[in-house]
C-alpha positions in Angstrom: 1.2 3.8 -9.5 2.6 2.3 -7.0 1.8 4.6 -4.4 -1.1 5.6 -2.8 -2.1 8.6 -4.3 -5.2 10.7 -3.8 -5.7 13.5 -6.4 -7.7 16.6 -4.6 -11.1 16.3 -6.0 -11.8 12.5 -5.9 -12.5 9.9 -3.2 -11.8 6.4 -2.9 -14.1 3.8 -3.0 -14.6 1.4 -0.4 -16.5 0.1 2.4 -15.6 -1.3 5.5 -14.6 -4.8 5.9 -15.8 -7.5 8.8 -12.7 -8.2 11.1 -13.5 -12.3 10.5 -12.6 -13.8 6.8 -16.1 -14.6 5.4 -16.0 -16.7 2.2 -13.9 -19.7 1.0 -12.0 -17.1 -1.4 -11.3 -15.2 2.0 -9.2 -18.2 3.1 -7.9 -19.3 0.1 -5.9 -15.7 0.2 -4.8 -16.5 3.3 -3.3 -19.3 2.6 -1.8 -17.6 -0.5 -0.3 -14.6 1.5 0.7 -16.8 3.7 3.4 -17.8 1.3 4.7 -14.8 1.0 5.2 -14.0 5.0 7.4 -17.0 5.0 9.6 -15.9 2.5 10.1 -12.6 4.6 11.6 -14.6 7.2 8.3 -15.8 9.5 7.9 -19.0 11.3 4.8 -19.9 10.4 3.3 -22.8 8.3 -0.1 -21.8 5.9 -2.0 -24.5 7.8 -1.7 -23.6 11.2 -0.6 -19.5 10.4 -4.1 -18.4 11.8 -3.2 -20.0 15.5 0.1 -19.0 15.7 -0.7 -15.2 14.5 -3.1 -14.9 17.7 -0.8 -16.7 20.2 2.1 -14.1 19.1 -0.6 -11.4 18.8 -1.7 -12.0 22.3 2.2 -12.0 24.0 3.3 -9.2 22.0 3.7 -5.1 22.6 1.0 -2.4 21.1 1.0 -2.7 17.4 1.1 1.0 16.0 -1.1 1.6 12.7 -0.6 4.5 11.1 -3.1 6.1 7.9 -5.8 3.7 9.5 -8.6 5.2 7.6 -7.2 4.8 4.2 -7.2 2.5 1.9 -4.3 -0.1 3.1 -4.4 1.2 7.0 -7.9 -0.2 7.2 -7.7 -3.1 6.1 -4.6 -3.9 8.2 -6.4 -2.3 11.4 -9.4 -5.0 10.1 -6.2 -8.0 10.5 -4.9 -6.7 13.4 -8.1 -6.7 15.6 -8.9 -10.4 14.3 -5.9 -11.3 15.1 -6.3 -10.4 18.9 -3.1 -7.6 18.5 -2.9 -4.8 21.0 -3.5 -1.6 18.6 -3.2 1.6 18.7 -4.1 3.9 15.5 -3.0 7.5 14.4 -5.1 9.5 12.7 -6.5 12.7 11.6 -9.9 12.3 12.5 -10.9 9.6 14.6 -14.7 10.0 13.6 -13.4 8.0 10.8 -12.8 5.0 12.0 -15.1 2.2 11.9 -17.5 2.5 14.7 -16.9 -1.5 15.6 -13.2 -0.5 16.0 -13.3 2.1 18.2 -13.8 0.5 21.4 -10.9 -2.2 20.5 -8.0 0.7 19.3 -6.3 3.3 21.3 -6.3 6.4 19.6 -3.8 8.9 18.6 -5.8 12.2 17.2 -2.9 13.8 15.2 -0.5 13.9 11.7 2.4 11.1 12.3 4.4 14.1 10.6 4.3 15.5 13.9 6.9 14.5 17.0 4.1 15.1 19.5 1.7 12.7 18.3 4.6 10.0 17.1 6.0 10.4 20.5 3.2 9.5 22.3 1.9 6.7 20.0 5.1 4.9 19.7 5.7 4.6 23.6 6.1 1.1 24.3 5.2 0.2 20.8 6.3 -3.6 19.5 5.4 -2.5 16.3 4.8 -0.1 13.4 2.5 0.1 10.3 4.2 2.9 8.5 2.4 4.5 5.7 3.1 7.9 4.1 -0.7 9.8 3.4 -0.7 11.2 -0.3 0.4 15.1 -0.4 -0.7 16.2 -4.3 0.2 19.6 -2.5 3.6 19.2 -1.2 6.7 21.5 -2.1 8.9 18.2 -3.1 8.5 14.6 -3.2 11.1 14.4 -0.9 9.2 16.5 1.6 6.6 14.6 0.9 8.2 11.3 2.2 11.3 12.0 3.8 10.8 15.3 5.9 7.4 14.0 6.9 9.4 10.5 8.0 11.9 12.5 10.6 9.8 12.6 13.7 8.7 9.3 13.2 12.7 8.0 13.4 13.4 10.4 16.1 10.3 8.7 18.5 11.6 5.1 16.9 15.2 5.7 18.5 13.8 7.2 21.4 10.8 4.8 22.5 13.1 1.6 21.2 10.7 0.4 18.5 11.5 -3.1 17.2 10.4 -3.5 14.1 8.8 -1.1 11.1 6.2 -2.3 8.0 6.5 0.2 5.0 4.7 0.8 2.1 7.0 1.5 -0.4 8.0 1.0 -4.0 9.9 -1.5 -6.4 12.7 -0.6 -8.1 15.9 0.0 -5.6 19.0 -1.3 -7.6 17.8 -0.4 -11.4 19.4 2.5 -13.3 15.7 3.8 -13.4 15.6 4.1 -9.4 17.4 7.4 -9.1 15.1 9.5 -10.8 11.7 7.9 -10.2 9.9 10.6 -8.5 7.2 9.2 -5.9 9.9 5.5 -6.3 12.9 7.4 -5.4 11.0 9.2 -2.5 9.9 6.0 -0.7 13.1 4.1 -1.3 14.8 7.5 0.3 12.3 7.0 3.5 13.1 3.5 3.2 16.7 4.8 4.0 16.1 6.9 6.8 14.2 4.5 8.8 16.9 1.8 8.7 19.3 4.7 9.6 17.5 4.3 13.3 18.7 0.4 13.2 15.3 -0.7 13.8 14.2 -4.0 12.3 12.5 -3.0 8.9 10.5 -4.9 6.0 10.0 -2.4 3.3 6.9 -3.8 1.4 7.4 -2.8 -2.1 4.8 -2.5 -4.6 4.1 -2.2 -8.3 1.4 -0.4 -9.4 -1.8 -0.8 -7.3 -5.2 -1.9 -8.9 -7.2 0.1 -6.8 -5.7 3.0 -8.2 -8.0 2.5 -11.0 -11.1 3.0 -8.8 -9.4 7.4 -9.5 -11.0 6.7 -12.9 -14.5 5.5 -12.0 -16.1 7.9 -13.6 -14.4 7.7 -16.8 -14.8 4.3 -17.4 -18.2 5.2 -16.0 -19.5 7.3 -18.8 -17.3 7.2 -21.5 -15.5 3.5 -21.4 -12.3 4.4 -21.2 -9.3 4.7 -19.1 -5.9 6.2 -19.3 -2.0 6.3 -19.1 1.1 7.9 -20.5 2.3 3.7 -20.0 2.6 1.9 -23.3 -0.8 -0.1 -23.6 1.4 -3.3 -24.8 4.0 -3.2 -22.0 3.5 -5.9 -19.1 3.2 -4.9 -15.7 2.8 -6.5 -12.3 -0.1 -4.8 -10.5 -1.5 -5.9 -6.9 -4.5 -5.2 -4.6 -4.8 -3.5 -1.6 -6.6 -5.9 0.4 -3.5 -8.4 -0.3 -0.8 -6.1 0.8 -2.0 -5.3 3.9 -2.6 -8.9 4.3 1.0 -9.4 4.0 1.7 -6.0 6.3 -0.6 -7.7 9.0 1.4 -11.1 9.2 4.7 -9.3 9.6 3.1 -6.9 12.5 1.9 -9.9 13.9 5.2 -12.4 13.1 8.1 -11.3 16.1 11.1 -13.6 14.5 12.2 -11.4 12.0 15.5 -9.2 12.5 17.1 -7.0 10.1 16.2 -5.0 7.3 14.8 -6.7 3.9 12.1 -6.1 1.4 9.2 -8.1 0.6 8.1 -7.6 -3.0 4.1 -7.8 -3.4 3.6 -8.7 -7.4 0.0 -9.8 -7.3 -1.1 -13.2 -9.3 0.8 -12.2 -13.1 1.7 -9.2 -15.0 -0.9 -7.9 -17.2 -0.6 -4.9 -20.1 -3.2 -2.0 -19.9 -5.0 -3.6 -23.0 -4.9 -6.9 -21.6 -6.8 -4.7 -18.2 -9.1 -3.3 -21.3 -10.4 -6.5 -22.5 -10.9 -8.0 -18.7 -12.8 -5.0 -17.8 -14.9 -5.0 -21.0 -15.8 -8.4 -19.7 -16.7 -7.7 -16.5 -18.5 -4.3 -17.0 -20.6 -5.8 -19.3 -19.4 -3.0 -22.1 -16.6 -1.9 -24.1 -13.8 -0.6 -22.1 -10.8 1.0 -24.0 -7.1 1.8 -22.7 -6.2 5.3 -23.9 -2.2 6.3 -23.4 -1.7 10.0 -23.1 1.6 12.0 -23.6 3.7 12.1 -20.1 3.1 16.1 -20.9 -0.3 15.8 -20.7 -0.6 13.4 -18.2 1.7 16.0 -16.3 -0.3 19.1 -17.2 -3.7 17.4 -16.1 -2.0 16.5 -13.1 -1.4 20.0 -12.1 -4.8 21.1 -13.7 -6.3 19.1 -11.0 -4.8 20.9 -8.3 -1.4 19.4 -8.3 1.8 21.5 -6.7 4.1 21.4 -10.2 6.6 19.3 -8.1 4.4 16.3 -7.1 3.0 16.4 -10.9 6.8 16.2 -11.7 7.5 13.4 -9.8 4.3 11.2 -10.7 4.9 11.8 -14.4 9.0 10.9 -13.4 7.8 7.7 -11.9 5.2 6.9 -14.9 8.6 7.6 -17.4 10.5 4.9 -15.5 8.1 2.4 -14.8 7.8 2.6 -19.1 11.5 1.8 -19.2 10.9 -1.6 -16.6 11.5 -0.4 -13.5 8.7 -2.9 -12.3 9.6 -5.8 -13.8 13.3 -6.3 -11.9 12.0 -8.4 -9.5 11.8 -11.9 -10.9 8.4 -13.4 -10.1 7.9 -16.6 -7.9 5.3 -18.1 -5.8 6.3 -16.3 -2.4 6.2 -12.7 -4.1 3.0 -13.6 -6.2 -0.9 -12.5 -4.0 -3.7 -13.9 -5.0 -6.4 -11.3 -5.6 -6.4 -11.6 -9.7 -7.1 -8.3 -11.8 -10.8 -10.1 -12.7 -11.4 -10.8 -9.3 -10.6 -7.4 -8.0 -12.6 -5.6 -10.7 -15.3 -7.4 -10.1 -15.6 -7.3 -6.5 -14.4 -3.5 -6.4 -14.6 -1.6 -9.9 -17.6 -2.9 -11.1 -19.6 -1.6 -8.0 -18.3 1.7 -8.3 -19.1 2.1 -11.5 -22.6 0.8 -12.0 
């Protein structure tokens, strides 16, 4: 999926990061990302990116992160404090945050559904991370992402907010786009927020690897994993840590106007089996892709707690993502990250399942 969804009952898997890159494949993903914040319109070169990221970090207004305990908000929190950025982080529960980062962050102890805690978080904000939190529960998708978007655009008119980061989806433009269920939601929020005339780059994402990680277990005990996507078709898929590389540079970046989206593709487009195969590899074991019926995918969906609308609309957006919804975006070397599916499973699956 594309999105990031949490179903009630699991976790995901991680562990904090260090703020400084650590490792030569730390920089080399740098550089690589660094690629694709030029093409979205910033002014900065991959060799000297690093030193003109602080200078603009240490001139410009409070960065706003939103979701900064989960899976993407983290690791752009993690960017925006090496960088040197003025932050200041919403969240549920601020016990969650990293205990390293809580001397460096002003925090905002609240739901950025609500006007009170937007309000006060967005005054004199430069910039805004904006993330919608996974809802399995919620009446509607559009609930889900649009009505829980409103107070956020209200405190964006009213505080004069420059510039917005989404997350959001691929797809806007293809016939499969208006009935796309968590896709049509985003690109809906997408909407609304340029409806404020704020500046706006609308990161949008294929299906996420880390999203696998929901399946630990699975793959765990009985090698196997599952989708109701054909096991042949040939999808982009990215990592986490890559798109909010990509978010950070364009918190960071102040020369961009207007309203565009940046498409995050990861290295190539891979089918389920070929996944199968490259976690068989890495595992050390036989790994097998399983596709399931989209009624069964919807009815285990629900079975795990589910409202019957969300399960709707993730089985909606699995349907259309099997037609090619993803693939509309033609690849290229600014829209391609660099965290490969071996790399990622090796660095993040195989701990969790071992």
């Amino acid at each position: 999926m594309n999105i990031e969804v949490e179903m009630p009952g699991t976790k995901q898997h991680g562990v904090t990061r260090d703020f400084e890159p650590r490792t030569i494949e730390d920089m080399d993903r740098r550089r690589a990302l660094g690629k694709i914040a030029l093409g979205a319109g910033m002014l900065m070169t991959a060799g000297a990116s690093q030193l003109v990221a602080a200078s603009d970090a240490a001139t410009a207004g409070v960065v706003v992160v939103t979701a900064a305990t989960g899976n993407i908000g983290r690791r752009v929190l993690d960017h925006m404090l090496t960088s040197g950025a003025r932050v200041r982080v919403i969240v549920r529960d601020a016990s969650r945050l990293p205990d390293r980062a809580r001397p460096h962050v002003e925090v905002v102890e609240g739901s950025h559904s609500d006007f009170s805690s937007v309000d006060g978080a967005f005054k004199g904000a430069d910039s805004v991370f904006w993330l919608c939190p996974p809802d399995p529960r919620a009446q509607s998708v559009m609930a889900a992402y649009v009505d829980f978007t409103r107070a956020a655009c209200e405190a964006i008119s009213k505080h004069g907010v420059r510039r917005v980061v989404s997350i959001s989806a691929l797809g806007r433009g293809t016939p499969m786009a208006a009935n796309a269920g968590y896709v049509t939601a985003s690109l809906a929020m997408d909407d609304l927020i340029a409806s404020t005339g704020v500046n706006l780059r609308a990161l949008t994402m294929p299906s996420f690897m880390d999203n696998l990680l929901r399946q630990s277990e699975p793959i765990k005990h009985q090698g196997v994993f599952r989708s109701p996507i054909d096991g042949d078709r040939k999808l982009p898929s990215c990592a986490a840590r890559d798109i909010a590389s990509v978010a950070a540079r364009l918190l960071i970046d102040r020369s961009w106007q207007g309203r565009g989206e940046v498409p995050v593709l990861g290295p190539e487009d891979l089918s389920f089996e070929d996944m199968a195969r490259i976690m068989s590899e890495v595992l050390g074991k036989p790994v097998r892709f399983e596709q399931v019926s989209l009624e069964a995918y919807r009815a285990g969906a629900i079975q795990r707690g589910m409202s019957e609308a969300m399960a709707q609309a993730m089985t909606d957006m699995a349907r259309a993502k099997n037609e090619g919804l993803d693939n509309a975006v033609k690849r290229t070397p600014e829209n391609s990250t660099p965290t490969t599916f071996r790399q990622w499973c090796t660095e993040e699956l195989k701990p969790a399942v071992t």
